[in-house]
Structure formats: C-alpha cells, structure tokens
C-alpha positions as CSV (number, residue, x, y, z in Angstrom):
1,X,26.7,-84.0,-23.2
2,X,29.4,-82.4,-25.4
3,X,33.0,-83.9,-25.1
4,X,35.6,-80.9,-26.6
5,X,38.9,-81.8,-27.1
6,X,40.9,-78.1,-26.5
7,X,44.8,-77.7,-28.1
8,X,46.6,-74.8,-25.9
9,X,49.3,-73.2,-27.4
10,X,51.8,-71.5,-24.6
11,X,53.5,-68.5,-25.0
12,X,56.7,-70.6,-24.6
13,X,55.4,-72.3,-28.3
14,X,54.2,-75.3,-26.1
15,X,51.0,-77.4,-26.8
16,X,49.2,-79.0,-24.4
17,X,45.9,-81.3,-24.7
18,X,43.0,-81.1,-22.2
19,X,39.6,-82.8,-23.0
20,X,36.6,-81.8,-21.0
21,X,33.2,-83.1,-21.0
22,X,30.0,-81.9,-19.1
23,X,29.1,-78.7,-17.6
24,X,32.7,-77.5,-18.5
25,X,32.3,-78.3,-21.7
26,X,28.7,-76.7,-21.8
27,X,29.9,-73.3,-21.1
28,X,32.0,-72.9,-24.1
29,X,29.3,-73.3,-26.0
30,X,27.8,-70.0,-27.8
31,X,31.6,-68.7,-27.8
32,X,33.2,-67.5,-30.7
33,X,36.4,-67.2,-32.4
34,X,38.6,-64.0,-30.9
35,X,36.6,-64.4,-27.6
36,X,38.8,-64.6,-24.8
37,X,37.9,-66.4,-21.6
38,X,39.6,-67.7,-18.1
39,X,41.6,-70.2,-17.5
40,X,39.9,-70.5,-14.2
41,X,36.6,-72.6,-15.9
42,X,39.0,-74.7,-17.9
43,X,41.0,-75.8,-15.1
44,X,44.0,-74.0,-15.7
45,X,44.3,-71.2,-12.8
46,X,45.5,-67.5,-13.4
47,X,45.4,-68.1,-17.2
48,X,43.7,-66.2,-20.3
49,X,43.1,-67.5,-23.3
50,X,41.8,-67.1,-26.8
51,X,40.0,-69.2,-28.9
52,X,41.6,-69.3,-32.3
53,X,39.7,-71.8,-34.3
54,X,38.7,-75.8,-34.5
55,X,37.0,-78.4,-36.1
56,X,33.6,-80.5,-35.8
57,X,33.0,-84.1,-35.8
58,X,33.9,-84.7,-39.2
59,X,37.0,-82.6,-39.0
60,X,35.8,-79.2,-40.9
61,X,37.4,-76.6,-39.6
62,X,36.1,-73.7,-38.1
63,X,36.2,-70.4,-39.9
64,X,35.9,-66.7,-38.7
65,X,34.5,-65.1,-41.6
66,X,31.4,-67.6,-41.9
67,X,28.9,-66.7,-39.4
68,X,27.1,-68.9,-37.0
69,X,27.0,-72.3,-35.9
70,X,26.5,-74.4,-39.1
71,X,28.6,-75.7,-42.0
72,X,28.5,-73.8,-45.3
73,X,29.5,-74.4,-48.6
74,X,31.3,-70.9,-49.4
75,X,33.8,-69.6,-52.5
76,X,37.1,-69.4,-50.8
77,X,40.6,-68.3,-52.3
78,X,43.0,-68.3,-49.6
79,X,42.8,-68.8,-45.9
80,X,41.3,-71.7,-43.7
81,X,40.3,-75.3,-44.7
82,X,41.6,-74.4,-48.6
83,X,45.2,-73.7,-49.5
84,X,46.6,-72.9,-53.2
85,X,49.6,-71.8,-55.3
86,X,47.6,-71.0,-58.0
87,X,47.1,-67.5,-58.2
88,X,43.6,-66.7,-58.5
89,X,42.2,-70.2,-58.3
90,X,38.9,-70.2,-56.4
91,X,37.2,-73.1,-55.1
92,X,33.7,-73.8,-53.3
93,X,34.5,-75.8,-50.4
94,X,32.5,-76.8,-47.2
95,X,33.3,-74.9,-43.5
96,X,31.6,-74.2,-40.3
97,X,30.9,-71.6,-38.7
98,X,32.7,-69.1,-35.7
99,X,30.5,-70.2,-33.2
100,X,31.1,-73.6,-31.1
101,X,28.1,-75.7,-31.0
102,X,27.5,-79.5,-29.5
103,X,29.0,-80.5,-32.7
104,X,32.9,-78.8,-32.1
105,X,35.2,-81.7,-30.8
106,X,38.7,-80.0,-30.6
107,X,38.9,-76.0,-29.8
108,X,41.9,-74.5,-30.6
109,X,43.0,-71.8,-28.4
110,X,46.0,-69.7,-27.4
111,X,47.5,-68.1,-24.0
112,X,47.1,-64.7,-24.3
113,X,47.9,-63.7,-20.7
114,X,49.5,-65.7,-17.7
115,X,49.4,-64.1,-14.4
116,X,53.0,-65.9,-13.6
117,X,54.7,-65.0,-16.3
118,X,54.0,-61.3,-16.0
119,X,56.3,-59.1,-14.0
120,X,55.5,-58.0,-10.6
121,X,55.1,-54.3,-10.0
C-alpha cells in the first residue's frame, strides 16, 4: 500500500503535514498536477485543494511539463528540479512525471477554496 506524505499550504501562508496511507492514499493515485480535489477524502472537511507538485522515493521532483508517471532524463533550462544564473546554460537532468503513482511519497498541494473563509451571502 502507498504511504504519501501531503504538504498543505493555507491561504493564510501556513503549512501543515498530513501523511495518509491505504485506501486514502490509493485514490490520489492517477491524479495529476493542476487537478483539484476535496478536502473531504483527505480528511480535511469543506476544503479544496490543488495539487502543485512533489517528489518520489528518491526525492525527484515532480514536473508538469513531462508527461506520465515515470522519471525522464529531459534538457531543462529553467524551472523545476534545475536552477541557474547562467544565461542560456542547459543541462540534462532526471524528473518524473505529472502523474502520482505508488512511487510519490510527499504531494504538494495548495488551498484553493475554504468554505469558512468565504463570505456568507
């Protein structure tokens, strides 16, 4: 069974850490990065969130641009898992993919919308 390790950032600039492991864990795999989801399945009630990135077992990080589930060795100039301040320096370095498999331990993920902190009508 997969045990995730998700960082939630508060609109309040907050982080909180919450591991899961099981069926909980289970349905967050086969999500993507940008994909929102609720709160609700996570434990955390009137709550949306986003998933903004992450890392494997190894500690690659997660990328948005690579596609799928694996890790790739891809030409990267700026951006996640390679920084520079060397203009136009290029550099083949090994990410994964958007997509979290079994092998994701920490999700990184964002509070997009929380029902308490939204005005009444």
């Amino acid at each position: 069974m997969a045990k995730i390790k998700l960082s939630i950032s508060s609109l309040d600039g907050k982080t909180q850490t919450i591991e899961i492991e099981g069926p909980r864990a289970q349905q967050l795999v086969g999500k993507r990065i940008g994909d929102e989801l609720d709160g609700a399945a996570l434990g955390l009630t009137e709550t949306k969130l986003q998933i903004m990135g992450g890392s494997d077992k190894d500690g690659f990080p997660m990328r948005g641009d690579v596609h799928g589930g694996v890790r790739k060795n891809v030409l990267l100039t700026n951006g996640t898992g390679f920084k520079t301040n060397v203009k136009g320096k290029r550099m083949r370095k090994t990410v994964r993919g958007n997509v979290i498999t079994d092998d994701i331990m920490q999700i990184n993920l964002k509070t997009v919308k929380s029902e308490a902190q939204q005005p009444k009508l």
